[in-house]
LUMLUMLO-243798 format. One record per residue: x, y, z of N, C-alpha, C in turn. Coordinates in steps of 0.1 Angstrom, whole numbers, padded with zeros to 4 digits, always signed. Example, Ala and Ser with C-alpha at 12.3 -4.5 7.8 and 13.67 -1.06 7.14 Angstrom:
2
+0132-0057+0078+0123-0045+0078+0132-0033+0078+0128-0022+0071+0137-0011+0071+0129+0000+0079
//
This chain:
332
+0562-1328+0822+0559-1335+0809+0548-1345+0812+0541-1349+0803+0531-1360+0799+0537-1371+0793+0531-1381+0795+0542-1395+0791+0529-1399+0787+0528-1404+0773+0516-1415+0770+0522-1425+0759+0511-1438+0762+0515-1449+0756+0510-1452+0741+0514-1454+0734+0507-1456+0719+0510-1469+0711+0502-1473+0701+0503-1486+0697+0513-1481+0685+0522-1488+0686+0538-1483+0676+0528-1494+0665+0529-1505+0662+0525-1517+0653+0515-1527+0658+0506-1530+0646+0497-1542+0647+0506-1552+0654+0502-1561+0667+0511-1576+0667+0508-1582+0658+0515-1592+0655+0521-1604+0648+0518-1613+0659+0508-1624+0658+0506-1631+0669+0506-1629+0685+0515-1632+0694+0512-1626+0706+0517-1613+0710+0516-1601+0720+0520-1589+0718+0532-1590+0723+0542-1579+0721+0556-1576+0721+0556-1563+0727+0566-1559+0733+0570-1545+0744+0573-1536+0729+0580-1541+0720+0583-1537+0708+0572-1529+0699+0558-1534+0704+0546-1530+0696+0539-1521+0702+0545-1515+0712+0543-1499+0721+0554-1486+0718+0548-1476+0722+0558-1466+0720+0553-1457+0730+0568-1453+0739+0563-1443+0748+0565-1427+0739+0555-1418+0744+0558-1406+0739+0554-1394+0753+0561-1384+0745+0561-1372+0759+0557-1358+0751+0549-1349+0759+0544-1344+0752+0542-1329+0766+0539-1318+0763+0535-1312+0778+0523-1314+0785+0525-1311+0796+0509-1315+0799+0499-1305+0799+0485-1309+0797+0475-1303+0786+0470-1292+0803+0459-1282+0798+0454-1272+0805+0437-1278+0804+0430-1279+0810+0419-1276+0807+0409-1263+0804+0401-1269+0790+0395-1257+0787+0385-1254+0795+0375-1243+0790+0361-1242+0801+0352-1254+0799+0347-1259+0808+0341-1270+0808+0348-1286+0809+0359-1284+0810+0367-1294+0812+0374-1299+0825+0381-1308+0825+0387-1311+0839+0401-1315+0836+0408-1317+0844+0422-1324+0841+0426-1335+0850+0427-1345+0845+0426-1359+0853+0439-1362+0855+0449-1370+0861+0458-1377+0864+0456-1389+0866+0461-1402+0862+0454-1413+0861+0464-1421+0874+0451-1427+0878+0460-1438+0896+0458-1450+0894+0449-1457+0885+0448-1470+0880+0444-1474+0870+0449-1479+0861+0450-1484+0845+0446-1498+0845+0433-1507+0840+0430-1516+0834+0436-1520+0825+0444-1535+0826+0443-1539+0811+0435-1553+0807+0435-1558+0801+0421-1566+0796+0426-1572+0785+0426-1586+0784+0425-1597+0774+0416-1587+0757+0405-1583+0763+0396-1579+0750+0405-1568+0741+0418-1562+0743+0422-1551+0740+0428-1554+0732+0431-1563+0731+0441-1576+0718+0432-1575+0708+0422-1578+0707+0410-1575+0693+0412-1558+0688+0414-1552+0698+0412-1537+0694+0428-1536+0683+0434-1541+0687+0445-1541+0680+0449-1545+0663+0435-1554+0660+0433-1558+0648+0430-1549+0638+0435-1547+0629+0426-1535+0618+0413-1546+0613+0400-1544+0621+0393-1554+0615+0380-1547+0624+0367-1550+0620+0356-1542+0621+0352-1555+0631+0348-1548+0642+0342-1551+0655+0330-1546+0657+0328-1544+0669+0319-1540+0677+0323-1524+0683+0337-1522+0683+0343-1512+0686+0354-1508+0678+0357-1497+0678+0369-1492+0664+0379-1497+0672+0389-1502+0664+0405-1507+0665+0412-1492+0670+0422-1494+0675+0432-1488+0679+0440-1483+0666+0443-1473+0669+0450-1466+0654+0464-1466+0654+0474-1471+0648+0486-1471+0648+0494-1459+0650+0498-1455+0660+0503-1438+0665+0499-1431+0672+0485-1439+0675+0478-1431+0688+0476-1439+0700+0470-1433+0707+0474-1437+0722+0458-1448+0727+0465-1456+0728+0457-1468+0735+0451-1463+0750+0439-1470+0747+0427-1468+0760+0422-1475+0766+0420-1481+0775+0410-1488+0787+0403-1481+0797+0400-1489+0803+0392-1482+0820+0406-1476+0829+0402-1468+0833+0412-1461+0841+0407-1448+0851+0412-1455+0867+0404-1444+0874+0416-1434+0876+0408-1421+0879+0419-1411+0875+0414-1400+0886+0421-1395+0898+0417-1380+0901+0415-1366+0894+0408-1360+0897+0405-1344+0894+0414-1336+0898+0424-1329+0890+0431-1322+0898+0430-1302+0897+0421-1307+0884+0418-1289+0882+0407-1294+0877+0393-1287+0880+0384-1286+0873+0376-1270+0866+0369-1266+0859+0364-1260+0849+0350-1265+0844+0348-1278+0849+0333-1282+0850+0323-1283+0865+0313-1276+0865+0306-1275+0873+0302-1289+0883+0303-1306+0874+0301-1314+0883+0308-1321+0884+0325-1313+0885+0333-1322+0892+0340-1312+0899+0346-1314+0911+0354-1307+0913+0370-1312+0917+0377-1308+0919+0392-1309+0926+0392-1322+0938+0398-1330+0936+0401-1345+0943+0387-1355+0944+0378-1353+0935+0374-1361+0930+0381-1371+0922+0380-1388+0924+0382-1398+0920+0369-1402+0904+0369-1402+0894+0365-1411+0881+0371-1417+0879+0359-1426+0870+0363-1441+0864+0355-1440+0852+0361-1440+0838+0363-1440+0827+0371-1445+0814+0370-1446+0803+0374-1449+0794+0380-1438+0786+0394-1445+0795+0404-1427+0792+0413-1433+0784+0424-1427+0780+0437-1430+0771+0448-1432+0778+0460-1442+0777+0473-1444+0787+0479-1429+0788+0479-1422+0793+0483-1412+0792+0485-1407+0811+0499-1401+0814+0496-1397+0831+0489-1387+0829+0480-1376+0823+0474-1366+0823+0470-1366+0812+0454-1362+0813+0448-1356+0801+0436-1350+0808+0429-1343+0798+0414-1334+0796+0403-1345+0794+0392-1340+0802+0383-1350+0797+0365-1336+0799+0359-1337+0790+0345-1331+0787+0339-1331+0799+0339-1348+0809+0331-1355+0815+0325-1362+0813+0323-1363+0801+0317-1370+0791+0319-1386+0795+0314-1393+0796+0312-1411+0805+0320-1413+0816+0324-1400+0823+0330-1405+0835+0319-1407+0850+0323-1416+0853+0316-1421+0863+0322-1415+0879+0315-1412+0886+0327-1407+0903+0324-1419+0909+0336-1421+0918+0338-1436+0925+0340-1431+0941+0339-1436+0949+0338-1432+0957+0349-1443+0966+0362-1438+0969+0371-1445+0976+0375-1450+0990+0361-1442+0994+0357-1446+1013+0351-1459+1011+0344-1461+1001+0332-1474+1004+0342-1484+1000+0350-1483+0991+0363-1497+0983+0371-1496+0979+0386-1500+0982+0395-1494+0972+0393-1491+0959+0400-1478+0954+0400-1474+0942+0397-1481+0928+0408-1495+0932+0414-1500+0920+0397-1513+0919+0390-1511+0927+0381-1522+0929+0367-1519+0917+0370-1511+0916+0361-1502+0905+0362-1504+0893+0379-1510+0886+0382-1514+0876+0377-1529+0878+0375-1535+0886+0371-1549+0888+0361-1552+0894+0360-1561+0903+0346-1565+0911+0336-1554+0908+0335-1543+0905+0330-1532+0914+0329-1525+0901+0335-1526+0891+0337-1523+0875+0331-1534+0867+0333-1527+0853+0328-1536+0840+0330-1556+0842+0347-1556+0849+0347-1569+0850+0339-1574+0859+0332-1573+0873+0323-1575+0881+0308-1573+0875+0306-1564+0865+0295-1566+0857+0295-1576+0845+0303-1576+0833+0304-1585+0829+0299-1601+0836+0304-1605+0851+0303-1616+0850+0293-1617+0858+0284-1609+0859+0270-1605+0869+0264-1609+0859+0260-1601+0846+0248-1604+0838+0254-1613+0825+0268-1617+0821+0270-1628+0814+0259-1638+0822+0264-1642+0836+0260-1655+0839+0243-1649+0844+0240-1642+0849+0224-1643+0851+0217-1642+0844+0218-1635+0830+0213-1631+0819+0213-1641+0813+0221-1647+0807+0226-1656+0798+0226-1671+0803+0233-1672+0811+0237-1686+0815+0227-1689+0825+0214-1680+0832+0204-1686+0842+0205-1697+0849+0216-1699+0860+0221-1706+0869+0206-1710+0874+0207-1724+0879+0193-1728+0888+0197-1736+0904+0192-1732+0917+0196-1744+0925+0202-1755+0925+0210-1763+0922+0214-1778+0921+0222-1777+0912+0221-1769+0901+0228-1769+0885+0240-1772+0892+0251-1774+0876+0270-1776+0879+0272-1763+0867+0277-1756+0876+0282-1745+0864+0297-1744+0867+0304-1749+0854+0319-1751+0850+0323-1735+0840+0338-1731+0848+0338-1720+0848+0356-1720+0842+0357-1715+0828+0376-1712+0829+0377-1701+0827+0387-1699+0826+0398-1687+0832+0391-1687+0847+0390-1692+0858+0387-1690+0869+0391-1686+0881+0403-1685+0878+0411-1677+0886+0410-1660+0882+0404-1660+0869+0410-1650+0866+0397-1632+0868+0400-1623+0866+0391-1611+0871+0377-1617+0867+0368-1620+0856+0357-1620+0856+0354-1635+0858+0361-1645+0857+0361-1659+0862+0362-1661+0876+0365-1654+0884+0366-1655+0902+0354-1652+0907+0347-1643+0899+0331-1640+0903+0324-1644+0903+0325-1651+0884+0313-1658+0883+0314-1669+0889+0321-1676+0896+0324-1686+0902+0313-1681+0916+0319-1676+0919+0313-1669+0936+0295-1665+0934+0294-1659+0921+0279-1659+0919+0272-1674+0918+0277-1682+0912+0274-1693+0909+0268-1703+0926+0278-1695+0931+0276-1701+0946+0267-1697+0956+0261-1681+0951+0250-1676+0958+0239-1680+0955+0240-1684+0942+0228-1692+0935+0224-1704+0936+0235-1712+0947+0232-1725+0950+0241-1739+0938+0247-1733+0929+0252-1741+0920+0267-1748+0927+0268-1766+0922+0278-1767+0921+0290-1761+0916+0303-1754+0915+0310-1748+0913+0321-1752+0904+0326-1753+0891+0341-1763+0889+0350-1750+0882+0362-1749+0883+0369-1743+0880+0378-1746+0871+0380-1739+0858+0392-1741+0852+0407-1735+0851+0415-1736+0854+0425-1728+0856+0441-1734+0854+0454-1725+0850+0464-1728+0848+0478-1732+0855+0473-1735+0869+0485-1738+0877+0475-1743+0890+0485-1751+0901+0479-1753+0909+0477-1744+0925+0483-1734+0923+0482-1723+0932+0471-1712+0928+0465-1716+0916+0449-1705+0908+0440-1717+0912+0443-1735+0911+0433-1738+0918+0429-1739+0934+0441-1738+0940+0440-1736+0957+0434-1725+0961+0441-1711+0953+0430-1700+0952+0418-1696+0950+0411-1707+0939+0399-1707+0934+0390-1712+0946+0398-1724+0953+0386-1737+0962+0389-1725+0976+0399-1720+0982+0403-1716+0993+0395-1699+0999+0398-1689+0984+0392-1679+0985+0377-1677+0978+0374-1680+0969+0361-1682+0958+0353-1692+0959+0355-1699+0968+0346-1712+0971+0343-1722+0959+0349-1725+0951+0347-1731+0939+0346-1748+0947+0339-1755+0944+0341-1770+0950+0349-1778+0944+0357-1777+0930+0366-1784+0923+0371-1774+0912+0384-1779+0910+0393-1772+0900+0399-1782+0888+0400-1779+0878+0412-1786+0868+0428-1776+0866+0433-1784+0867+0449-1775+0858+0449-1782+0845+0449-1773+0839+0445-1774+0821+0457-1776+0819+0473-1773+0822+0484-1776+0822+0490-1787+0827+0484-1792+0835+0486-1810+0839+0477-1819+0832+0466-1812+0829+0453-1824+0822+0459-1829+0806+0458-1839+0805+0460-1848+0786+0446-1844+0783+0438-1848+0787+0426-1849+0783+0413-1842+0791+0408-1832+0783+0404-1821+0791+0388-1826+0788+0384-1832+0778+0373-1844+0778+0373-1850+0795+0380-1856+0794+0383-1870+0810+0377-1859+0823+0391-1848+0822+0390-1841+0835+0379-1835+0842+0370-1831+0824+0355-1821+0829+0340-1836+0833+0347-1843+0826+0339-1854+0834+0341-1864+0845+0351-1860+0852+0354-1864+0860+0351-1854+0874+0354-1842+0869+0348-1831+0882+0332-1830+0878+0329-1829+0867+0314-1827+0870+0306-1843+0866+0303-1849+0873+0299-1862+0870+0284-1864+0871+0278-1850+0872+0263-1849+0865+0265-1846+0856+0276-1838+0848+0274-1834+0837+0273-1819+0840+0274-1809+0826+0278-1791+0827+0263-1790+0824+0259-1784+0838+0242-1772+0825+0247-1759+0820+0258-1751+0828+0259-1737+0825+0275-1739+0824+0281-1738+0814+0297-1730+0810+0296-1720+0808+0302-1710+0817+0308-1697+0814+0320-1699+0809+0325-1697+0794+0335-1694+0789+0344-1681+0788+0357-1681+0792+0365-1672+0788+0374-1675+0781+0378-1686+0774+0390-1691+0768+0390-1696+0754+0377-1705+0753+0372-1709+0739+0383-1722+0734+0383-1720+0720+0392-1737+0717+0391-1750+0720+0398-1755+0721+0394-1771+0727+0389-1772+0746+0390-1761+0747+0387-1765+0765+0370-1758+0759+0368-1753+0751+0350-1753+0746+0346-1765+0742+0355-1770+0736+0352-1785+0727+0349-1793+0740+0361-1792+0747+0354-1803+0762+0344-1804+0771+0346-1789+0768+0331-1786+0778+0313-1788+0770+0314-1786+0760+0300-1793+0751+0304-1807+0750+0311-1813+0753+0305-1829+0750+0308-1832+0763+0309-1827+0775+0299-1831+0788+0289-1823+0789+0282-1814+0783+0267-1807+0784+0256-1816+0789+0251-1808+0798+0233-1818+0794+0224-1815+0785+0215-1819+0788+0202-1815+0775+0199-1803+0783+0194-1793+0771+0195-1777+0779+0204-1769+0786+0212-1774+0782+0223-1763+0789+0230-1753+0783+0234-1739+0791+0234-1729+0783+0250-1726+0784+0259-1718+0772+0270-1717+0771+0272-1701+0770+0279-1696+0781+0279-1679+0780+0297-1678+0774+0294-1676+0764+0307-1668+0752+0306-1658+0756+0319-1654+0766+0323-1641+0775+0340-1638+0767+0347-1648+0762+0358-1641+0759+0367-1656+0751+0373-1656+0744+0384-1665+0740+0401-1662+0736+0403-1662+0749+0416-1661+0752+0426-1665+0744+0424-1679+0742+0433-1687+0739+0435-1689+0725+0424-1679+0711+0426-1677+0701+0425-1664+0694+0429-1654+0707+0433-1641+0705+0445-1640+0695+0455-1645+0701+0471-1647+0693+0471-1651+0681+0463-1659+0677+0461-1667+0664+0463-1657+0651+0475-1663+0644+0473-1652+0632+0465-1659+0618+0459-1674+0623+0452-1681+0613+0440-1687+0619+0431-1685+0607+0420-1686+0616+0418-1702+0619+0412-1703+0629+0417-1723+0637+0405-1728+0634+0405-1743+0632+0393-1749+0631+0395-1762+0641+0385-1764+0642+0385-1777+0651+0371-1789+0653+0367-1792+0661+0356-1799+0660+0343-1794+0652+0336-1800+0646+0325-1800+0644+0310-1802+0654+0306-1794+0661+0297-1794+0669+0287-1794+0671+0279-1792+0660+0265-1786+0657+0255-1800+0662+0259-1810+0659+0251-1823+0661+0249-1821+0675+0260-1818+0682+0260-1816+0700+0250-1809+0706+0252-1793+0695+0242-1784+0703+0226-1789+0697+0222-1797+0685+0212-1800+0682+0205-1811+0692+0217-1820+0693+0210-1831+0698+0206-1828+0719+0213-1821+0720+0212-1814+0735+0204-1802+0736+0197-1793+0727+0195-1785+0728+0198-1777+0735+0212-1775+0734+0220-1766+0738+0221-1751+0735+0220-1738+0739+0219-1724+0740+0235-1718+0741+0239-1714+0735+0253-1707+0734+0251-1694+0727+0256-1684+0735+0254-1670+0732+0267-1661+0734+0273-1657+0727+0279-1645+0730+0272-1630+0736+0283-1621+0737+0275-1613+0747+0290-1598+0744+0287-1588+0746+0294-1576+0747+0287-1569+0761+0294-1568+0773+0288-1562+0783+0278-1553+0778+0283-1542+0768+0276-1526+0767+0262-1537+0763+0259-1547+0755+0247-1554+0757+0236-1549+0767+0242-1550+0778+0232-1552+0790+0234-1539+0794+0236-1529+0790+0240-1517+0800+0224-1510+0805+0215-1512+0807+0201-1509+0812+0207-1517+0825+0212-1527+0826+0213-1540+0842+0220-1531+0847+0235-1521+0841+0244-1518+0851+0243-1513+0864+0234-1504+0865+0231-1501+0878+0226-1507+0888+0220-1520+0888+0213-1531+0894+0227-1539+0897+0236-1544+0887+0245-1552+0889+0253-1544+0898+0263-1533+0899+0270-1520+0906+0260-1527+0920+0248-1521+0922+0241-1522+0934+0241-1533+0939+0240-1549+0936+0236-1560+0942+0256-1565+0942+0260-1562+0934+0276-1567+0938+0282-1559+0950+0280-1544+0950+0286-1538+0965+0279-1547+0975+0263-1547+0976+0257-1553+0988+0266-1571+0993+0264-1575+0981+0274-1592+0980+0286-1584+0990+0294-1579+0984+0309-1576+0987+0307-1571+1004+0293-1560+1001+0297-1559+1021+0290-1567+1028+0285-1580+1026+0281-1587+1029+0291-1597+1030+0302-1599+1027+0314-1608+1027+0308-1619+1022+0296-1619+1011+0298-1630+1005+0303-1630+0990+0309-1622+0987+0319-1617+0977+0329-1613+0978+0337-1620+0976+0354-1609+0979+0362-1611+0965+0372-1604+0959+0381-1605+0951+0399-1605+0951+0402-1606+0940+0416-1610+0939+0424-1597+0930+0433-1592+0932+0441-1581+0924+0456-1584+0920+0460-1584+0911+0472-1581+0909+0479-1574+0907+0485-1565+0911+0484-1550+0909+0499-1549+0909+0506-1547+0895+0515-1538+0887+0515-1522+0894+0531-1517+0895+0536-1507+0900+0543-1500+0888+0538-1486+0883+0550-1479+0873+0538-1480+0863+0534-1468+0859+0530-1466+0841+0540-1470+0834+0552-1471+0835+0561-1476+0821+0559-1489+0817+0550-1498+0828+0551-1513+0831+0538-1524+0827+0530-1509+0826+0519-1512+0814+0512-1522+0801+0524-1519+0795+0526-1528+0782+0526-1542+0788+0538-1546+0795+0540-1557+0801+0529-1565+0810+0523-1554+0815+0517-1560+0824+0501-1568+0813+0499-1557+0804+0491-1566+0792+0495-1575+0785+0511-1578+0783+0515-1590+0778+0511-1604+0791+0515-1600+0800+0516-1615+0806+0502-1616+0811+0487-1611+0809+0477-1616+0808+0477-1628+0802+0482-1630+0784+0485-1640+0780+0492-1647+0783+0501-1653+0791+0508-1659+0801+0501-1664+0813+0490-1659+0814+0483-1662+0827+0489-1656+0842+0499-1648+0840+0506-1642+0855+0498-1633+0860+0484-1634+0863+0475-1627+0868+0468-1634+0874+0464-1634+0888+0457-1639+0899+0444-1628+0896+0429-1632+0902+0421-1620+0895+0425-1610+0886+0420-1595+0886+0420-1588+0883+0433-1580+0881+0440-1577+0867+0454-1574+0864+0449-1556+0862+0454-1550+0873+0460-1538+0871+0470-1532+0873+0476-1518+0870+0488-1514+0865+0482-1501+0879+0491-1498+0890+0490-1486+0897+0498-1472+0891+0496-1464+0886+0505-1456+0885+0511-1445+0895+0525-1446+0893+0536-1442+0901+0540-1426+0900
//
């Protein structure tokens, strides 16, 4: 049998085990021209919480009764297409499912000698690209700059931290406990950290680690820890809107400071960004992050969940922060 995951109901604020549904089903044959994949690592991702919205994006929403999808690398176990064959490993944008068919259609082959598998979903994947051309594209790090970074402990925040450092920039990190900032300064080289969960005043703490002042924020969290981070800005500094975490859950829309005088009077650059944006860079970013990585001046962090059933969960406590890097789900 086939076991796949489906979105039972829209959440209500933050997500619930209750707002999944396992289903079983036989498992599929491949037609001609097709392959039959088994899936060995499942991505889950903060952005997947938007997909859940009935609301017009950038990408269609998840449909209530069907089966939810991420990155997920998956072996070949029967093939029927000419350029794959039998124990080949891909990485695509498949459906929770232990088994399905796939055209070939955006699957990528990964190659499991050069890196672990699961590294492909991360450093070595969309999350390793994301924080390649968010920050070089967008946030153009310079020699000497201070580039202040949150969620930094976390898969696309551990990088850009580490890129930040190839490029010569001061490094500050934001993060939720003080074992993500020991990890941040000890493995990622970050030169200073905040715990956003000990700080009053997240104003004080970003001026106090960066005491030139932020030229480049890479954001992943948004809310008041954005609010702190533009009123320590310098003049010209650029703000990469990579993700806001922290008002995913929101079932009202939040308001807060008034900021526009900040970015006028600073001439401040703040950009959001959708990876697929840059997808012309991907193969340049892929190419210069393996070289970093075998060059050991890149390394990463995994959290790696055991059990497809454990799935769901393991996308809940993203929002909880119980993810050291990169949160994936191994399937068993």
């Amino acid at each position: 049998m086939n076991k796949s995951i489906l979105l039972k109901s829209r959440p209500e604020g933050k997500p619930k085990t209750t707002d999944f549904e396992f289903s079983e089903n036989e498992k599929p044959s491949p037609a001609e021209g097709e392959v039959l994949l088994k899936a060995k690592y499942v991505s889950v991702d903060p952005y997947l919480r938007g997909r859940m919205r009935d609301e017009k994006s950038y990408i269609p929403p998840f449909q209530v009764g069907a089966p939810i999808e991420s990155g997920i690398i998956a072996e070949v176990m029967e093939s029927k297409n000419d350029s794959y064959a039998v124990g080949d490993y891909v990485n695509g944008m498949l459906q929770w499912k232990q088994w399905q068919t796939s055209n070939g259609e955006g699957l990528q082959k990964v190659d499991g000698e050069k890196a672990p598998l699961s590294a492909y979903l991360g450093v070595l994947g969309l999350t390793g690209i994301t924080a390649y051309v968010g920050l070089l594209k967008i946030g153009q790090p310079k020699q000497g700059e201070t580039l202040l970074v949150s969620g930094a402990s976390g898969a696309v925040g551990s990088v850009v931290g580490q890129i930040g450092k190839i490029k010569g920039c001061r490094v500050v990190g934001i993060a939720g406990s003080d074992d993500k900032i020991e990890l941040m300064r000890s493995k990622f080289g970050y030169d200073a950290g905040i715990n956003y969960e000990t700080t009053d005043n997240m104003k004080q703490a970003i001026e106090g680690a960066c005491p030139d002042g932020v030229d480049v924020y890479f954001d992943n969290v948004g809310g008041q820890t954005l609010d702190a981070a533009l009123m320590n800005a310098n003049r010209y500094a650029r703000v990469v809107n990579c993700g806001a975490i922290s008002l995913y859950n929101e079932q009202k829309q939040p308001t807060g400071p008034r900021l526009e005088p900040v970015l006028v009077k600073k001439s401040i650059k703040m950009q959001g960004f959708i990876v697929r944006d840059f997808q012309e860079e991907f193969s340049n970013a892929i190419s210069q992050l393996s070289q970093w990585l075998e060059e050991e001046k890149l390394t990463y962090e995994e959290t790696i969940v055991k059990g497809f059933e454990n799935i769901p969960q393991a996308f809940i406590d993203l929002f909880d922060g119980k993810n050291k890097g990169k949160m994936v789900v191994k399937v068993t």
